[in-house]
C-alpha positions in Angstrom: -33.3 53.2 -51.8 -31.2 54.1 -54.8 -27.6 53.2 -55.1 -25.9 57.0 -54.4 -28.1 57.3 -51.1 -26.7 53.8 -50.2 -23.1 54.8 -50.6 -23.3 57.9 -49.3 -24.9 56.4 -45.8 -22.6 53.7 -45.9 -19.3 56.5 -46.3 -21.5 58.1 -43.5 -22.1 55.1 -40.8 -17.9 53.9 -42.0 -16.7 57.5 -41.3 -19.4 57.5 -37.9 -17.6 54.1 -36.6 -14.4 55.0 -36.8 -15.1 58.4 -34.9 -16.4 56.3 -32.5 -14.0 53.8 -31.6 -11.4 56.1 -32.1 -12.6 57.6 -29.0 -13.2 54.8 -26.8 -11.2 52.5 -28.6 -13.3 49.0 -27.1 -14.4 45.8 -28.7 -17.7 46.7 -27.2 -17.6 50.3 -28.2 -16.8 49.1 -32.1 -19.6 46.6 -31.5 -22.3 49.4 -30.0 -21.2 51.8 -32.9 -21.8 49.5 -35.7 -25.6 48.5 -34.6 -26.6 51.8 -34.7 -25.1 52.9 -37.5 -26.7 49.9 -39.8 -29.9 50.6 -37.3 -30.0 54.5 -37.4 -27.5 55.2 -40.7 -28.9 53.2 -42.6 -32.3 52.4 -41.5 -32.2 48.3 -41.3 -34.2 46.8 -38.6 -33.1 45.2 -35.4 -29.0 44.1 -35.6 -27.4 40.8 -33.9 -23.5 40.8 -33.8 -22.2 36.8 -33.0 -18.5 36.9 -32.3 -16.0 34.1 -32.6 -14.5 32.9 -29.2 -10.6 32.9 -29.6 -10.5 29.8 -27.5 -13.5 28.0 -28.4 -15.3 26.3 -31.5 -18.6 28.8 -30.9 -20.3 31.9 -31.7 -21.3 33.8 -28.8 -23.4 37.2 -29.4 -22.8 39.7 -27.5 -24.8 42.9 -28.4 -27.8 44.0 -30.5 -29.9 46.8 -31.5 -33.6 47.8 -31.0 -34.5 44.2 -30.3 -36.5 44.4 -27.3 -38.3 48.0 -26.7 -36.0 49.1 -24.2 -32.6 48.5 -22.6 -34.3 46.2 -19.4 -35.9 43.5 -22.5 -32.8 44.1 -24.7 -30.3 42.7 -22.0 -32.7 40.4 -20.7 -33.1 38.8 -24.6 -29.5 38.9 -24.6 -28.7 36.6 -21.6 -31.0 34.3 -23.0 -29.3 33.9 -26.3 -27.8 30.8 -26.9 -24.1 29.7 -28.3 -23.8 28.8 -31.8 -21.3 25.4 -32.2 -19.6 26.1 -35.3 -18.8 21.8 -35.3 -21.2 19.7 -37.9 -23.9 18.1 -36.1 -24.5 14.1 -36.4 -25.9 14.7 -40.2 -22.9 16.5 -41.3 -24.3 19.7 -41.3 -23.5 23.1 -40.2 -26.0 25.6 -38.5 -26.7 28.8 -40.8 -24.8 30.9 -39.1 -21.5 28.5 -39.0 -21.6 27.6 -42.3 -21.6 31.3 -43.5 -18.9 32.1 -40.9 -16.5 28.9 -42.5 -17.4 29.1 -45.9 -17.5 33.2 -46.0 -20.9 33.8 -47.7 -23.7 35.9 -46.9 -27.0 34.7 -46.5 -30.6 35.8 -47.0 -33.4 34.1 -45.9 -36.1 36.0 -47.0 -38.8 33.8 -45.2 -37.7 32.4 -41.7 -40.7 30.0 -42.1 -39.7 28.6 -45.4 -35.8 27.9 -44.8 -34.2 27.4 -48.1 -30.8 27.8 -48.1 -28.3 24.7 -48.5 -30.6 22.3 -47.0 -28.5 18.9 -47.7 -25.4 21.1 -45.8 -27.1 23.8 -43.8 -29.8 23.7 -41.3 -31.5 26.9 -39.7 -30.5 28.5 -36.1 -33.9 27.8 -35.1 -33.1 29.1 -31.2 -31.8 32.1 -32.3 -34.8 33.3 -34.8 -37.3 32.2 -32.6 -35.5 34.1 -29.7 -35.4 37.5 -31.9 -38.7 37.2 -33.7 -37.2 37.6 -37.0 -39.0 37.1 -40.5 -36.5 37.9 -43.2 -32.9 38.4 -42.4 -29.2 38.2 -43.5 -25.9 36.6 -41.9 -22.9 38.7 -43.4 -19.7 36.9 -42.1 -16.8 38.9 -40.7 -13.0 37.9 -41.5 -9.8 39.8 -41.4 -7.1 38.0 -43.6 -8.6 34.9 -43.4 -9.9 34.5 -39.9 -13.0 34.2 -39.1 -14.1 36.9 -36.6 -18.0 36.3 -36.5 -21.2 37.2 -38.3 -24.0 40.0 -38.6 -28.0 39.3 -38.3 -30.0 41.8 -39.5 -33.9 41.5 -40.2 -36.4 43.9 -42.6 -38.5 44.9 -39.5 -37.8 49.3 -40.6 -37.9 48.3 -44.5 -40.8 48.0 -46.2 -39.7 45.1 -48.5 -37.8 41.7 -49.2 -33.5 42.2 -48.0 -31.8 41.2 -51.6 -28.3 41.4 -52.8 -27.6 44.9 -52.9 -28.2 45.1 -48.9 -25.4 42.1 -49.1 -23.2 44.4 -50.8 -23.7 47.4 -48.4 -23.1 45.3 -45.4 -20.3 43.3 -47.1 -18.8 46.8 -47.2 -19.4 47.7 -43.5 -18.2 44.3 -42.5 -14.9 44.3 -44.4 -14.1 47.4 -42.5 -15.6 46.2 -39.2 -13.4 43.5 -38.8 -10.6 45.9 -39.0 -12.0 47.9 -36.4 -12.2 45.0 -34.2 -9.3 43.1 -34.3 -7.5 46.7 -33.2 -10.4 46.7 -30.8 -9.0 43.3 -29.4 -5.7 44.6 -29.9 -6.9 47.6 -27.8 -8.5 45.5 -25.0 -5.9 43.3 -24.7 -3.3 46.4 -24.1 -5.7 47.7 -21.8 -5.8 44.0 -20.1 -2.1 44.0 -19.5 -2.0 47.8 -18.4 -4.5 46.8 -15.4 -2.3 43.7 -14.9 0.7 45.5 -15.0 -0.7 48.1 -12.4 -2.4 45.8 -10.2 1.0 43.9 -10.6 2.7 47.3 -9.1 0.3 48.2 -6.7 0.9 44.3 -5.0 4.6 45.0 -5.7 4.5 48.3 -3.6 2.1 46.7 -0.8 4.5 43.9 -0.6 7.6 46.0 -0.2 5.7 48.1 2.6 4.8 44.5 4.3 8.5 42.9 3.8 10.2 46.2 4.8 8.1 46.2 8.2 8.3 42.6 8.7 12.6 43.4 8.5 12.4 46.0 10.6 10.1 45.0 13.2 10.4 41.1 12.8 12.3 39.2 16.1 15.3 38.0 13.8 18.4 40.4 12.9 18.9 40.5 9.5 21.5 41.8 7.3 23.1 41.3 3.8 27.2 41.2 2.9 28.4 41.8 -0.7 32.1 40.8 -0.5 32.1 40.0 3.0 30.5 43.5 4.0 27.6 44.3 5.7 25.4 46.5 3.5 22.3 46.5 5.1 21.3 45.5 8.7 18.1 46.1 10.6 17.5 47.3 14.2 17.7 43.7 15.9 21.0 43.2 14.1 22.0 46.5 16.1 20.4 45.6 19.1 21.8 41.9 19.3 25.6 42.9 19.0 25.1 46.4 20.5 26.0 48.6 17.8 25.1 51.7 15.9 24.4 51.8 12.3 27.5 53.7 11.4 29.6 51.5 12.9 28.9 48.1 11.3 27.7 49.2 7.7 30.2 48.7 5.1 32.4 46.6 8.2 33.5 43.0 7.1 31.5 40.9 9.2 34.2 38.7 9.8 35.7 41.4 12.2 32.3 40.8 14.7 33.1 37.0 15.0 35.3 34.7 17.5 38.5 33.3 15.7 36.9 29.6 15.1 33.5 31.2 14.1 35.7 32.7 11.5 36.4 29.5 9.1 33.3 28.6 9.7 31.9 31.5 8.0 34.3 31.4 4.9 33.4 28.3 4.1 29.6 29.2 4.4 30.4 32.0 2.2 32.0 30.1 -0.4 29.3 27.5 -0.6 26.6 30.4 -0.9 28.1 32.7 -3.5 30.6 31.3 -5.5 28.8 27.8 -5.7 25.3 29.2 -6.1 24.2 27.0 -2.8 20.9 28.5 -1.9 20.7 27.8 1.4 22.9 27.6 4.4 22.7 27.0 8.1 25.6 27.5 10.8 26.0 28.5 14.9 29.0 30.9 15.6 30.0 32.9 18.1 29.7 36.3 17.6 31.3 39.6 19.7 29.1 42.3 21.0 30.5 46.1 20.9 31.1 45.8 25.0 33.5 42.3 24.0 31.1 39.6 25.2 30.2 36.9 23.1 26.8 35.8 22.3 26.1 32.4 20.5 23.8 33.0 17.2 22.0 30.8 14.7 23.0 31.9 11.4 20.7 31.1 7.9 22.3 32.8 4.5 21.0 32.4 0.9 21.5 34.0 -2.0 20.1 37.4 -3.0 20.3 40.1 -4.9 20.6 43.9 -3.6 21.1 46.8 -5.7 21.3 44.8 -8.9 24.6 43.2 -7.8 24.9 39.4 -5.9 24.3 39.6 -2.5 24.2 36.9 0.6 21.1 37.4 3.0 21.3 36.2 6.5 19.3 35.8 9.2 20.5 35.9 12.6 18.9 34.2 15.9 20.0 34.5 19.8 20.4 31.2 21.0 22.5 31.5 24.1 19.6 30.4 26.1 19.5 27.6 23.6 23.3 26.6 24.0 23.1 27.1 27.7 20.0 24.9 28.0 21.8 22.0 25.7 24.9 22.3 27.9 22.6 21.9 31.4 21.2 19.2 29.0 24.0 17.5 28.1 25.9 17.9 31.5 22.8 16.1 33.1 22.9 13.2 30.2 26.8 12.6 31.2 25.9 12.3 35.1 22.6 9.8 34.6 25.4 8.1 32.0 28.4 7.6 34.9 25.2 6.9 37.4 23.9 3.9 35.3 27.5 3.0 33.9 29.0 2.9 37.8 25.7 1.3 39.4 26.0 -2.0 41.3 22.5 -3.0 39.5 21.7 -4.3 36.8 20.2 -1.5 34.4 18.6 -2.1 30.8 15.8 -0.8 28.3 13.8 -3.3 25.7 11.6 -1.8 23.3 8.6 -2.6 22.6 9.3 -6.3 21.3 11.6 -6.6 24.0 14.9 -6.7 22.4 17.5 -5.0 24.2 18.3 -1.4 23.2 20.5 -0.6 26.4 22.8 -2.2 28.8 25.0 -1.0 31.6 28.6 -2.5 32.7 27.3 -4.7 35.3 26.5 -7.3 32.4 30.0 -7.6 32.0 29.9 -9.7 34.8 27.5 -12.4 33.7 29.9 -13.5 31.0 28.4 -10.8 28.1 30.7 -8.7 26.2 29.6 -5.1 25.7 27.3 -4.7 23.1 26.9 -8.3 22.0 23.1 -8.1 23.2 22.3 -5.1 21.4 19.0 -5.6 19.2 18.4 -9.7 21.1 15.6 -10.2 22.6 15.5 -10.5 26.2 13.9 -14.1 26.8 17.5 -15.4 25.2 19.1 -14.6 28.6 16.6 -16.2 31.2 16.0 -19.6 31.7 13.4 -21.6 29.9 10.8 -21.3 32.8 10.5 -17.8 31.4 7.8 -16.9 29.0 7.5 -12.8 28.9 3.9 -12.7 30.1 4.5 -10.0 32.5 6.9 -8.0 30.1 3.3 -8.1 27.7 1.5 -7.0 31.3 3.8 -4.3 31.7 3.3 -3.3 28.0 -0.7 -3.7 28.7 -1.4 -2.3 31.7 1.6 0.9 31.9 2.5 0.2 35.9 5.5 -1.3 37.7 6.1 -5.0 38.1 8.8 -6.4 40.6 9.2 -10.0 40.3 12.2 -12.6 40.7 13.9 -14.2 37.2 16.7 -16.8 37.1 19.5 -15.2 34.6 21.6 -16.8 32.8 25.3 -16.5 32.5 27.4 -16.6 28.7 28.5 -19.9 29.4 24.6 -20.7 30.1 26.4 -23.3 32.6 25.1 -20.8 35.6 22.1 -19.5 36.9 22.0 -16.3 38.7 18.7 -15.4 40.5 17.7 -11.6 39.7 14.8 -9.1 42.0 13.6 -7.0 38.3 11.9 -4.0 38.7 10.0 -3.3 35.4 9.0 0.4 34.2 7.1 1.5 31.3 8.9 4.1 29.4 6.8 6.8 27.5 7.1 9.1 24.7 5.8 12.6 24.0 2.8 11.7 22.9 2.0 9.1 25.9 2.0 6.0 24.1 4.7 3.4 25.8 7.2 2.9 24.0 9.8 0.2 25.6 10.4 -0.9 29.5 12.9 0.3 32.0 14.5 -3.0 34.2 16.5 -2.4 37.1 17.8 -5.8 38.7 19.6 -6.8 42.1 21.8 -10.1 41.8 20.9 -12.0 44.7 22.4 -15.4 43.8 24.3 -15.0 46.9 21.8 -14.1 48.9 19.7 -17.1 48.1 22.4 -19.3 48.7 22.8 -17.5 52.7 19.1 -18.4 52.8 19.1 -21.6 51.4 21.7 -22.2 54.2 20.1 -20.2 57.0 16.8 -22.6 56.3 19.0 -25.9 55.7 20.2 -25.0 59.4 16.8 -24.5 61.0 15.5 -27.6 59.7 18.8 -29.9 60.2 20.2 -31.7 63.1 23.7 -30.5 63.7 24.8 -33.6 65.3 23.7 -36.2 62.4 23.7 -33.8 59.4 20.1 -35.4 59.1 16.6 -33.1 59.1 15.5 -32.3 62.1 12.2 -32.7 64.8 10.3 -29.9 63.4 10.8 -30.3 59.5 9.9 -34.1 60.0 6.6 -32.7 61.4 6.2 -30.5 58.2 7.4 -32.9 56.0 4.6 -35.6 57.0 1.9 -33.8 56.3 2.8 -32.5 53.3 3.7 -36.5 52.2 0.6 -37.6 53.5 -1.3 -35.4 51.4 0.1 -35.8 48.6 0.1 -39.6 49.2 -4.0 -39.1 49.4 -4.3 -36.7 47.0 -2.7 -39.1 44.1 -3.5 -42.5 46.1 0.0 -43.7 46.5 1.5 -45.9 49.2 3.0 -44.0 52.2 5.5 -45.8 54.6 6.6 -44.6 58.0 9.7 -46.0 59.9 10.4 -45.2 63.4 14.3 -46.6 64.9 15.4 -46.4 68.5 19.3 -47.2 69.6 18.2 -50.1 72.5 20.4 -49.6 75.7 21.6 -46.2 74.7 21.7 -44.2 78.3 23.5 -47.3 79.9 26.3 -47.3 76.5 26.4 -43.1 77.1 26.9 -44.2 81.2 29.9 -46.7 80.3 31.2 -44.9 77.5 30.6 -41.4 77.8 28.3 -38.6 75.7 31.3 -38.1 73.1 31.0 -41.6 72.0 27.4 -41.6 72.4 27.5 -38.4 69.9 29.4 -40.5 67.7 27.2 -43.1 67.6 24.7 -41.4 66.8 26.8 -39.4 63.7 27.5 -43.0 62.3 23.8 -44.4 62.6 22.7 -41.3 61.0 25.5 -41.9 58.0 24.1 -45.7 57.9 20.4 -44.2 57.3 21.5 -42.2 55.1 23.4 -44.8 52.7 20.4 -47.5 53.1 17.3 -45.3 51.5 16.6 -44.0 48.5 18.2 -41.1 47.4 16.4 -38.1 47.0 13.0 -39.9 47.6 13.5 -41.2 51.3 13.6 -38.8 53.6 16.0 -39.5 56.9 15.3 -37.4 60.2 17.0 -37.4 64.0 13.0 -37.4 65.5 14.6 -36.8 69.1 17.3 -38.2 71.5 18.1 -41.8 69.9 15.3 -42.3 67.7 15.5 -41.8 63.9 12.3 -41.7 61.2 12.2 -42.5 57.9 9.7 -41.2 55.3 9.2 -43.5 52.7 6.9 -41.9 49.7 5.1 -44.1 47.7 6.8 -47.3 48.9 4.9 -50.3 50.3 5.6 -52.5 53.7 7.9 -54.9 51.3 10.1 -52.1 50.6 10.0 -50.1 53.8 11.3 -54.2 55.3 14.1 -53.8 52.8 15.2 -50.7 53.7 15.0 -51.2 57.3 16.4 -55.1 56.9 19.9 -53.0 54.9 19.7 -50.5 58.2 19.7 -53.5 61.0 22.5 -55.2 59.2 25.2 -52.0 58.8 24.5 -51.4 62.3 25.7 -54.8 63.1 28.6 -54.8 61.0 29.8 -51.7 62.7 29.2 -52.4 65.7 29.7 -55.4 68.5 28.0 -54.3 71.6 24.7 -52.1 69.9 21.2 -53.2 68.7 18.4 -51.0 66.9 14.7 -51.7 66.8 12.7 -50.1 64.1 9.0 -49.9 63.7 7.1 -49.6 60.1 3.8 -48.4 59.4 1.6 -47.8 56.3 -0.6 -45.0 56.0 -3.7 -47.3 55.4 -6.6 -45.5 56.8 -4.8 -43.2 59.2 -6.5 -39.8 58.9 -3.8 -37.4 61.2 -0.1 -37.4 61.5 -0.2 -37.9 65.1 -2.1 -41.4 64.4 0.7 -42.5 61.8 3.4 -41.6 64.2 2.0 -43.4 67.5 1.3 -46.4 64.9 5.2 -46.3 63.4 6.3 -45.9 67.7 4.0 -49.0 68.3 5.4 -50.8 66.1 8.9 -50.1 67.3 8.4 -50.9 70.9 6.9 -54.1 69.9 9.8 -54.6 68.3 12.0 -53.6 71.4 10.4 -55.7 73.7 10.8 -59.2 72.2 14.4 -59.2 72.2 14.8 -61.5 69.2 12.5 -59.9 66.6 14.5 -56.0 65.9 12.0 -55.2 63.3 8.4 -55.0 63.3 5.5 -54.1 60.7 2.2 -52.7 61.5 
């Protein structure tokens, strides 16, 4: 090959190039051109073209020439080929390829077995060879004004001898120009990169005005947009809503379709939006329909801009329904309000820890100022015998409780008696979320009752307990006495003579005789543990819990003597027994009467113990 054939194929496969890529103008298009010009042109063998990754430290080859023997092996050999690291390995040293890339010199191997070249800083691309099958081969660098751009491989497999310097210089040559062509090729692509952005950019633009401009048009919301107060655009809801054509709102101040007060409102929306760049408002008005009725709207502006000029968007929203349902609403809040704030009951609510979150008026009456028991808990204002265990059931279980508390006033010097009725109260999403308590104040009640009873168990002669509740009372005493094994004492008394003092003196002073005996008995036990009943006609018992015969003899020895000192002309006899081994009431009685009319009979003894 002598040196005017090599220049003249080299001006040949430079001028063929640049015809090339001038007409597709493509990295890969440079790239295909230049392997078959140093393949076909100039008659080298098989061609590998490693390019530099912009963003990367690697060599990644992307096309090649007669390498496999047709285009299925050729792109198949090509997939396989691996990435060149252009970073030193752990020795220091660079692969073949990266080191003639960096340092920008060629290099010829002429024997792939016997690696030569720089072997304290270089080391062989052993993958790469092996994948290609070369022998003897050269890596030409690329570079344009210093930057590396990649490297050529090219073997001997069409030349009959050993690739030497002069083959260097020819593809020096070729490579100097080549990295021209492809940095414009980049250049190229990259245009051609942002043109497809750009028009894909467009086309979205264009679909999204098409899908805006229906959604405006056929949305449920009126929309419109005001540039110094006027409406410049509107869509067909805006129309519809307020009842007017096109012509005769467009380029109208929009203050002229609102109520006097909606007005102000709007000004001051409008001031906030455009002059103080707010982005985003939100308002109610009243606006007027062409026919003169007003309709409440929801109003949302923001800033915009239409025809290149600072606009205000709005959106617009029907909400009389909404206004009339929040009036209903708020007309049914103020009469459940005067219900609970007039109601003779007592009405609170406790969350869920039971601390008062409500209270009506009628708390005003136990001594609490309005509001002081806001956010205390509940147990504060009951008496101690209170724990909050069926609050907690209520809580647990979800149902109604009624139940009786004791309530205590401010001064806590009082107890009112309460009938609760306890509610669970529920949110939206089911879970309870405090307790409802209606109360009744029945202090007064109890107290009629406590009379009513008082009445049906007390003599109204003697103020003492009757017949009946002695009857009760015994039993109940006598089991208790067994239950605990404490002394029991009964005492039976009888007025001797009594129907012949009634004949001399009459049933008045008989009644008072009795009053004053029963006043006697009452002064001679012990308070609030004797009990004192009229058992029938003259005869009085005496229930003496856990008192023994000794004592019962005292009691009844202080009874005989204030009878005496009040009166001359009257005696008493008075029987005691001891409940012992008596097993019914009616045995303990007869034992007590026995006693007693032992007692009567033997005119000096008055008192008698059995």
């Amino acid at each position: 090959m002598s040196g005017n054939l090599n220049l003249q194929k080299q001006l040949t496969a430079i001028k063929n190039v640049s015809s090339t890529t001038t007409k597709s103008g493509g990295i890969l298009s440079v790239l295909r051109a230049v392997t078959n010009e140093i393949v076909d042109t100039l008659g080298y063998g098989r061609v590998v073209i490693g390019l530099k990754h912009r963003n990367s430290s690697s060599l990644r080859f992307r096309l090649g020439k007669d390498i496999g023997s047709n285009d299925k092996d050729f792109k198949k050999i090509l997939k396989t080929l691996p990435t060149v690291s252009l970073t030193p390995d752990k020795d220091g040293r660079l692969s073949s390829s990266a080191f003639a890339l960096q340092n920008n010199v060629s290099i010829n191997v002429e024997d792939a077995n016997r690696y030569e070249f720089e072997n304290d800083k270089t080391f062989q691309d052993e993958s790469i060879i092996k994948s290609l099958n070369f022998k003897s081969y050269l890596i030409v660098p690329m570079s344009f004004k210093n930057e590396p751009l990649g490297i050529l491989i090219v073997d001997n497999k069409n030349i009959s001898r050993t690739l030497n310097d002069d083959d260097i210089t020819i593809l020096s040559t070729l490579s100097e120009n080549l990295s021209v062509l492809i940095v414009n090729a980049r250049k190229y692509d990259d245009l051609k990169r942002s043109y497809l952005e750009i028009k894909s950019a467009k086309k979205e633009l264009v679909r999204s005005q098409r899908m805006y401009r229906l959604m405006v048009e056929r949305g449920t919301d009126a929309i419109f947009i005001l540039q110094n107060y006027k409406i410049v655009f509107a869509n067909r809801m805006f129309f519809k809503l307020l009842g007017y054509e096109e012509g005769e709102v467009i380029g109208k101040e929009f203050l002229n379709l609102l109520t006097l007060e909606s007005k102000q409102h709007l000004l001051d929306s409008y001031e906030n939006t455009y002059k103080k760049k707010d982005q985003t408002n939100e308002h109610e008005y009243f606006a007027i329909r062409k026919d003169g009725s007003r309709v409440a709207v929801w109003m949302k502006s923001s800033l915009t801009r239409y025809n290149n000029q600072l606009a205000i968007l709005c959106f617009v929203r029907d909400i009389t329904e909404k206004k009339k349902a929040e009036s209903e609403l708020n007309e049914a809040k103020d009469y459940l309000e005067n219900i609970l704030e007039s109601a003779n009951d007592i009405i609170y609510v406790l969350d869920r820890e039971g601390r008062f979150t409500y209270l009506n008026p009628k708390m005003e009456e136990f001594g609490y100022k309005k509001g002081e028991l806001l956010g205390v808990e509940f147990l504060k204002i009951l008496s101690n015998k209170h724990k909050g265990r069926r609050f907690k059931k209520t809580l647990k279980d979800g149902k109604k409780q009624v139940y009786e508390v004791e309530m205590l006033e401010n001064d806590v010097k009082n107890i009112r008696n309460v009938v609760i009725s306890t509610s669970p109260l529920f949110n939206d999403t089911g879970e309870i979320e405090g307790v409802l308590v209606v109360g009744k104040d029945i202090t007064d009640r109890k107290k009629v009752e406590k009379r009513l009873k008082r009445l049906t168990i007390t003599d109204s002669l003697t103020g003492l307990y009757n017949q009946r509740h002695f009857f009760e009372t015994l039993k109940v005493e006598m089991g208790n006495a067994k239950r605990v094994s404490c002394p029991l004492c009964l005492m039976i008394l009888d007025i001797d003579n009594f129907k012949k003092f009634n004949d001399n003196y009459g049933h008045l002073a008989g009644d008072e005789v009795l009053r004053t005996i029963g006043k006697i008995t009452t002064k001679s036990i012990r308070c609030n543990v004797d009990i004192a009943f009229r058992y029938g006609g003259d005869e009085f018992a005496i229930i003496l819990p856990n008192a023994e015969k000794e004592n019962a003899e005292n009691v009844a020895n202080r009874i005989i003597k204030r009878v005496e000192e009040e009166f001359d002309d009257l005696e008493i006899s008075i029987g005691i027994s001891s409940l012992d081994n008596h097993k019914t009431s009616e045995e303990f009685i007869n034992s007590a009467d026995y006693a007693m009319y032992f007692a009567k009979n033997k005119s000096k003894v008055k008192l008698k113990s059995k």
